[in-house]
N, C-alpha and C positions, 0 to 999 in steps of 0.2 A: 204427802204433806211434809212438806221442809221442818225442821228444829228450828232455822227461824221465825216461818210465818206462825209457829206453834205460840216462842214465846214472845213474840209481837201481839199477839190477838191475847194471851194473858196477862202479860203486861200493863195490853191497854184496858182491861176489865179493872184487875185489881183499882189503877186507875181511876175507872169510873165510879168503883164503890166508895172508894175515901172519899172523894170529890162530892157527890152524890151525898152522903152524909154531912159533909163541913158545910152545902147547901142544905138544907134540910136545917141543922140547927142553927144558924147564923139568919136564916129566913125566918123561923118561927118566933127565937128572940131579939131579933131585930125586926120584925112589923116588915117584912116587904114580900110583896106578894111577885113580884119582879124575879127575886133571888129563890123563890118558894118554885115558881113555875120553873127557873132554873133547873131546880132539883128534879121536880118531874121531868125533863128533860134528861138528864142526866140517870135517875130513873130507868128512866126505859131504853137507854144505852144499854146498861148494865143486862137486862134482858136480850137485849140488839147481842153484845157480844159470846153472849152463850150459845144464841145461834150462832153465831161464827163460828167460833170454834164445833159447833156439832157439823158445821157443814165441809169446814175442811177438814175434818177428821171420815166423812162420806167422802168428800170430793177425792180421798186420796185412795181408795179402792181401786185395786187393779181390774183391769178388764174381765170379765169373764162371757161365759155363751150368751146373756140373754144383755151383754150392755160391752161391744166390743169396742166400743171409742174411750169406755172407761166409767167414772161417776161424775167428771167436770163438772156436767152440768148441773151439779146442786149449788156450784158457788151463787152462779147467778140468783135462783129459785132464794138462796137463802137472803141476798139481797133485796127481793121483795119483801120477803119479810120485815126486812129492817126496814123497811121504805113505810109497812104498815106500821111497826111500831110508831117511826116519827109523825106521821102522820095524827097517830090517835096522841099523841101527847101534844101534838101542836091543838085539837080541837079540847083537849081540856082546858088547856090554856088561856085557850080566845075566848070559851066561854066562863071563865072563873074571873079572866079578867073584863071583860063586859059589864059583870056582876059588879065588881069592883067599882068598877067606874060607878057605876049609879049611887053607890052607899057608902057616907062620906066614912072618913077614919082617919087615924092617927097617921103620920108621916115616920118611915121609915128610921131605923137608927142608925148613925153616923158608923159605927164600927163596918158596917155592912159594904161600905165603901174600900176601904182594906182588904176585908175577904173577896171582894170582886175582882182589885187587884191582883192578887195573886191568884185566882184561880183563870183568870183571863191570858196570864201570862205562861201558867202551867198549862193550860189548854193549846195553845199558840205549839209551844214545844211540842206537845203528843203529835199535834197534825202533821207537824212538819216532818215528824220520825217515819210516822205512821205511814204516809204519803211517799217519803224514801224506800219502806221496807215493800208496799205494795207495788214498788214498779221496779226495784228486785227479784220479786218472785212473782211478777205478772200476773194478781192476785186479783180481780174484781173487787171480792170480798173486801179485804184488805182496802180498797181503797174507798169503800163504802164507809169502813170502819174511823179512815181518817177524814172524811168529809164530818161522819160525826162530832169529831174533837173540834173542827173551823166550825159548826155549826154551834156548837156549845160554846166556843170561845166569843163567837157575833154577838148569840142569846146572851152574855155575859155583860159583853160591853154595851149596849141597850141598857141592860138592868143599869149596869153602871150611870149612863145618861139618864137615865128617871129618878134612880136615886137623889144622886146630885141635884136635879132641877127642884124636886121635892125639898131637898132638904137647907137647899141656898136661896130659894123664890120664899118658901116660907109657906105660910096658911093660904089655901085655896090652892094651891099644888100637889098635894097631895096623891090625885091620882095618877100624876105623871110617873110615877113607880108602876101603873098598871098599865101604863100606856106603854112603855116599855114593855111589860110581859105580852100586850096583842102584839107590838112589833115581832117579837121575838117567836111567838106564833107562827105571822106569814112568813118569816124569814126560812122556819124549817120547813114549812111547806114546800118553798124555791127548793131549798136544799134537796128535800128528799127525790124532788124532778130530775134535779140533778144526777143525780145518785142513781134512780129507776134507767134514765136514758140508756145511758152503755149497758146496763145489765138487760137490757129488753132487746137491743141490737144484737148480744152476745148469744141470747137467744135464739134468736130468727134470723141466726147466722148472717147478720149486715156483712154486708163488703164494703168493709172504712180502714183497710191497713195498706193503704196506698206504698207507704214506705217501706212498707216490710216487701210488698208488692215485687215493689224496684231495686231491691237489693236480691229477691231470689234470680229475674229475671238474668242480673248482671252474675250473679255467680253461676248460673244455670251454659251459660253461652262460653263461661272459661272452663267449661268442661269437653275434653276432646272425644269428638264423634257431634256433639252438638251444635246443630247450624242457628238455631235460635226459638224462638216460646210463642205458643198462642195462649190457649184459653189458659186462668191461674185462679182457680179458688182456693177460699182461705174461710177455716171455719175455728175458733176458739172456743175450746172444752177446759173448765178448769183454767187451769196456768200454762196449758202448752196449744200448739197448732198445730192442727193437719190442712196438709197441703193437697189439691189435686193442682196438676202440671200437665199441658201438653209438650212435649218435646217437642223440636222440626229435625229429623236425619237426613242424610242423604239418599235418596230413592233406591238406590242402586243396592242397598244392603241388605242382607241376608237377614233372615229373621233372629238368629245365634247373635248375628252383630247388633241388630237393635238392642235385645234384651243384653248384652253386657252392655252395651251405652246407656239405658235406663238404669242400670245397679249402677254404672260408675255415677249418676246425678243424682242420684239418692242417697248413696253415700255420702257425696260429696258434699250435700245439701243439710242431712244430718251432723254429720260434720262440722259444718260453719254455724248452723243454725242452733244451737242446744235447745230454745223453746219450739223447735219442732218435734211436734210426737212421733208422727208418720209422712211419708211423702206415696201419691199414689202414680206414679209416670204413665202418660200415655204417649205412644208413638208416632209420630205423624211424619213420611214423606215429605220431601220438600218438591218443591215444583216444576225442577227444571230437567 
């Protein structure tokens, strides 16, 4: 576990707590349930990112007998997690705001516009850090953690738009503040799909790294002894890759000389590649 990914994931917590609190009070004394649901969003970030960090602090266990690929795969698992979090705060949401809707009230206070402000635009900044730092360190996690900041920044600007219509349209708009908070609802729904997709692929080992694909192939063939590649999986644990590789050699050589042409592509492969964990070479004759 990198000192960056470390203080990126607390970072973005501390983050979520201020944020998370200046909604919370700014909701309760300004009347919007909009800016309230915010917070519960923001809320259960806060929880989101504890998992994060418990899980790249697992994920960064070294291999041992009973787990030799290493602990990776908690990044993903802990991603679901967060996928449940968003999830159960988008259905408090929907249903608080439903509620709302039916039972009339008071319109929202004008300050509340201000503080959406600024935290829409302080939200904007985390994702965009956040989003840099996890493709840095090739972090799932990590970028589970900045889809959360774009997700709270959306849910923000909605609240913003309800607010406003509420408080500019006047009497009988009123619950446009809560129609904002259902939006902001479905919206992390979307999000969290988002967010599940690659960590469910990461999984069940998908083969979608096409480009990483075509850059082993191409460094694999300017390696001397190697005539060219067939089969090429590629499975992401954590932040790094392991590679299986077939090689193609030349028929004619000796088993001595295969096995140094597979150490020099693996080498060579580690090498260039720094998010490669392991390479596994397999030997194949060429044809002629």
């Amino acid at each position: 576990m990198s000192e960056s990914t470390v203080k990126t994931t607390f970072l973005s917590l501390l983050s979520n707590i201020i944020l998370a609190s200046i909604k919370w009070i700014a909701g309760i004394f300004g009347n919007s349930y909009a800016l309230i649901a915010d917070a519960i969003e923001s809320t259960s970030d806060i929880f989101a990112s504890f998992m994060v960090l418990l899980g790249l602090k697992y994920s960064a266990r070294p291999p041992d007998k009973n787990h030799p690929y290493g602990h990776g795969r908690a990044e993903p698992l802990i991603t679901f997690l967060v996928v449940v979090f968003l999830l159960t705060s988008a259905f408090i949401i929907a249903k608080q705001s439903l509620h709302n809707i039916q039972v009339p009230h008071e319109a929202p206070k004008s300050f509340t516009l201000w503080v959406l402000a600024g935290i829409i635009l302080w939200k904007e900044v985390c994702y965009r850090w956040v989003l840099r730092k996890s493709k840095e360190t090739n972090s799932s996690t990590l970028q589970a953690e900045a889809w959360h900041h774009r997700a709270d920044a959306i849910s923000s600007v909605a609240a913003f738009i309800g607010i406003s219509v509420a408080l500019f349209m006047g009497e009988g708009y009123e619950a446009a503040d809560d129609w904002a908070a259902l939006f902001a609802s479905g919206f992390i729904v979307y999000n969290a799909f988002l967010i599940f997709r690659p960590a469910l692929g990461e999984i069940m080992d998908e083969q979608n790294y096409d480009e990483l694909k075509k850059e082993i192939r191409e460094a694999a063939v300017r390696v001397e002894g190697v005539e060219g590649t067939e089969k090429l999986f590629i499975r992401k644990i954590g932040t790094k890759y392991f590679v299986d590789l077939h090689a193609i050699v030349k028929g004619h050589l000796s088993v001595r000389e295969g096995h140094a042409i597979s150490h020099r592509l693996k080498d060579s492969l580690l090498d260039n590649f720094p998010l490669i964990e392991n390479v596994l070479i397999h030997i194949e004759p060429d044809k002629i």
